[in-house]
Phi, psi and omega in degrees: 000134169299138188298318211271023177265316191316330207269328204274343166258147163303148161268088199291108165315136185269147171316156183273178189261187185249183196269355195262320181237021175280058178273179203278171156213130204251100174295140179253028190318109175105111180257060167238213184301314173295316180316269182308331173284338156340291168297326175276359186235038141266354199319297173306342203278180155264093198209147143278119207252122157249115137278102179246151183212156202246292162290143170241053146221160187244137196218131193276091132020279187294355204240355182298333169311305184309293180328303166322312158283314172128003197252359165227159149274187185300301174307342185260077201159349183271205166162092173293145184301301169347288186344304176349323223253320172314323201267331199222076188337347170245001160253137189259146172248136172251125199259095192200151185269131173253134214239015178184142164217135160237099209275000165289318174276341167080021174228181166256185229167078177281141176229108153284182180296005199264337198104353193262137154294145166199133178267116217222107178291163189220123153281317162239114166234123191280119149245126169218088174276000168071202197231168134215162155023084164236137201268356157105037161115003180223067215285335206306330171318318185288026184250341175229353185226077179305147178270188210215045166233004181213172194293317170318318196272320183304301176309286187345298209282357180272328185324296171331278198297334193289288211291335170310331159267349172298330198286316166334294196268028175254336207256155175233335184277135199289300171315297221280353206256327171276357135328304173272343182235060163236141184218125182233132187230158204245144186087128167238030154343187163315317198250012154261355167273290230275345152289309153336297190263070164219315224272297171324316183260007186299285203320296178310318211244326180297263211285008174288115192100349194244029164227081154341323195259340193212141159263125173296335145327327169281013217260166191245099186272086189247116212220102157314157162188131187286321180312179201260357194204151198270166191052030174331340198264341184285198198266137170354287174303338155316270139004275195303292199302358181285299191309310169333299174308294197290340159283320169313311180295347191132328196267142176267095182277107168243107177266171149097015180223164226220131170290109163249010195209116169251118156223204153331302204279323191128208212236132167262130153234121151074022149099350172267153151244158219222126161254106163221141167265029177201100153245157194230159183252118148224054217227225228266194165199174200234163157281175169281196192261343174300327150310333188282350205293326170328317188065065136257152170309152171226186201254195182291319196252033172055023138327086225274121161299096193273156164285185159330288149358318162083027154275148189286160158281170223354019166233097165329121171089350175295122176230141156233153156194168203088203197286312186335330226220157210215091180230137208251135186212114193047036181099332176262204186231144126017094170313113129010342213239174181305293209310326182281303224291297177332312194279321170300301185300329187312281179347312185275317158339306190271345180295281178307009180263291180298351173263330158268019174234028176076007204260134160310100169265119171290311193301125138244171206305163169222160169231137184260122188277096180274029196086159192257132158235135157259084177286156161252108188066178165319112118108030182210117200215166183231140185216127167222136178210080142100211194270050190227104158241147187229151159213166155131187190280323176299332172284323190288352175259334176280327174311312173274355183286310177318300187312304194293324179285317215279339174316130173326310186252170174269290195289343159306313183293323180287332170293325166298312146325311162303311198288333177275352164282324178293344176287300198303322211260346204265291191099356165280147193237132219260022195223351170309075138223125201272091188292136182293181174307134153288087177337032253280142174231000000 
């Protein structure tokens, strides 16, 4: 940061504490899956537990591809953080961008929305900053190809797709309309097939009947994968009944091709070019920017390399954990995923709980895998946990079973729930709304 922007915001002095708060105190960057299980299980310490988030709300993830599609809205997949502070008397939440960390003095560097700098010392700090978007050295794409990680990116692709067929019918020209009903999304991880097959039942089963002029049904759903198979990380059979499926919906899967051109017009891959007016980014992704701030080593996708332990190396008191952070367990690195994010933050929580009561911790972390899913669509889902793969309508039932208990809140789950039975039995879907322009006057 530039002095003179430094000089041009106030500077909140943090207060000396009173005899009441010298307890040790432990920051917390980052209100997700990792973030929070952090927090709840200082709940017991004698600790000043800080929360920060850039956002105040906390967002179940696995479920944002729905927002997208239209089959849930935002709040019900949301869950403001602030509560926290109702259920848990010794954590404070601060709603603030962290713009600095120096871990020789041991403080941070907060901006809230007002503009004020505030210098907000840590005895321990946990970042669990996540992950976002990364287009592989080719950010000029995210100007035509929106990711998938936040409430905001959710709206946007439904706006996308929603406005594709208004546009679709709007058109006399026979290309520009098959333009508009081409949709291509680049990656095929967990969350560009379960957006695929979301996307296939919109297009089939939702919007059938609710044009004259076009059938949304003809619309052409084409899902990339630089890999050699779609879902690369499950098991080979896995994979396969994945690809299977997504062709029965409808989607055309093309692996083994490498994006090389995103504009306006639609996608050059493997040398074609693809004319679509919505292509979606669901490929690679970066750490945020707050691990490098450590001045610790990072991975390729900035990821802060961590010990056993999920400690920065020569900085005491130091955690990254969740997707920020890159920890080897037999060799391999840590998934990605909530359920590992989870397991990281508990740990650590309870690592600093025993460390503020004098206890040595010897254990270091492991993560227990409790399997991978993926739906695809209607009655259809994929499960792999060790030599146990299932497909079918009974994983897809477990697959919602799992979700609906993982929801934040008790009215998230009867809201998701209701909506997905009205959903199940109906095929319409309640959040098909395209928010207008802002006027400015």
């Amino acid at each position: 940061m530039s002095s003179n922007l430094q000089e041009q915001r106030p500077r909140v002095a943090e207060a000396v504490r009173s005899q009441a708060e010298r307890r040790k105190r432990v920051v917390i960057v980052g209100g997700g899956f990792a973030g929070l299980a952090a927090a709840r299980a200082l709940r017991k310490s004698d600790a000043e537990v800080v929360l920060i988030d850039r956002r105040n709300h906390h967002i179940f993830q696995p479920l944002l591809y729905q927002v997208a599609t239209a089959i849930l809205s935002p709040a019900e997949i949301a869950a403001p953080i602030r509560q926290l502070e109702a259920k848990q008397r010794n954590v404070s939440v601060l709603l603030s961008e962290i713009t600095g960390v120096d871990v020789a003095s041991r403080t941070i560097e907060a901006v809230s929305s007002g503009a004020d700098v505030r210098q907000i010392a840590f005895d321990y700090l946990v970042v669990a900053t996540g992950v976002r978007p990364s287009y592989f050295g080719h950010d000029e794409f995210a100007r035509y190809a929106p990711g998938l990680k936040s409430l905001t990116d959710a709206e946007t692709i439904r706006a996308k797709i929603l406005g594709a067929f208004e546009l679709a019918v709007m058109t006399e020209d026979e290309r520009e309309r098959a333009r508009q009903m081409t949709f291509v999304l680049v990656g095929a991880g967990p969350t560009g097939v379960e957006l695929a097959g979301s996307l296939a039942h919109l297009t089939k089963v939702t919007l059938r009947g609710n044009f004259h002029r076009i059938d949304p049904a003809k619309a052409s759903i084409i899902l990339i994968e630089g890999a050699k198979r779609v879902l690369p990380t499950f098991a080979e059979s896995v994979s396969r009944k994945a690809a299977g499926r997504l062709e029965k919906l409808g989607v055309k899967v093309v692996t083994d091709v490498r994006v090389e051109t995103i504009d306006d017009k639609g996608v050059i891959a493997g040398g074609n070019r693809i004319p679509s007016a919505t292509v979606l980014w669901t490929a690679g992704v970066a750490a945020s920017p707050i691990p490098k701030m450590l001045g610790t080593k990072t991975d390729r996708v900035g990821r802060a390399l961590v010990d056993p332990f999920l400690k920065v190396v020569d900085a005491p008191g130091v955690f990254v954990v969740g997707d920020a952070a890159s920890v080897m367990q037999n060799g391999h690195p840590v998934p990605g995923v909530a359920q590992a994010a989870i397991q990281e933050g508990r740990y650590v929580g309870r690592l600093i709980e025993k460390e503020l009561k004098g206890r040595q911790v010897e254990r270091p972390f492991r993560y227990f895998d409790k399997g991978n899913m993926a739906v695809i669509g209607k009655n259809y889902a994929v499960l792999e946990r060790g030599w146990l793969h299932t497909s079918g309508f009974l994983t897809w039932l477990v697959w919602a079973f799992v979700h609906i208990l993982s929801l934040p809140q008790l009215q998230n789950r009867l809201r998701v729930q209701r909506q997905w039975l009205w959903t199940y039995f109906t095929g319409q879907r309640s959040s098909r709304l395209i928010p207008e322009p802002r006027i400015l006057t």
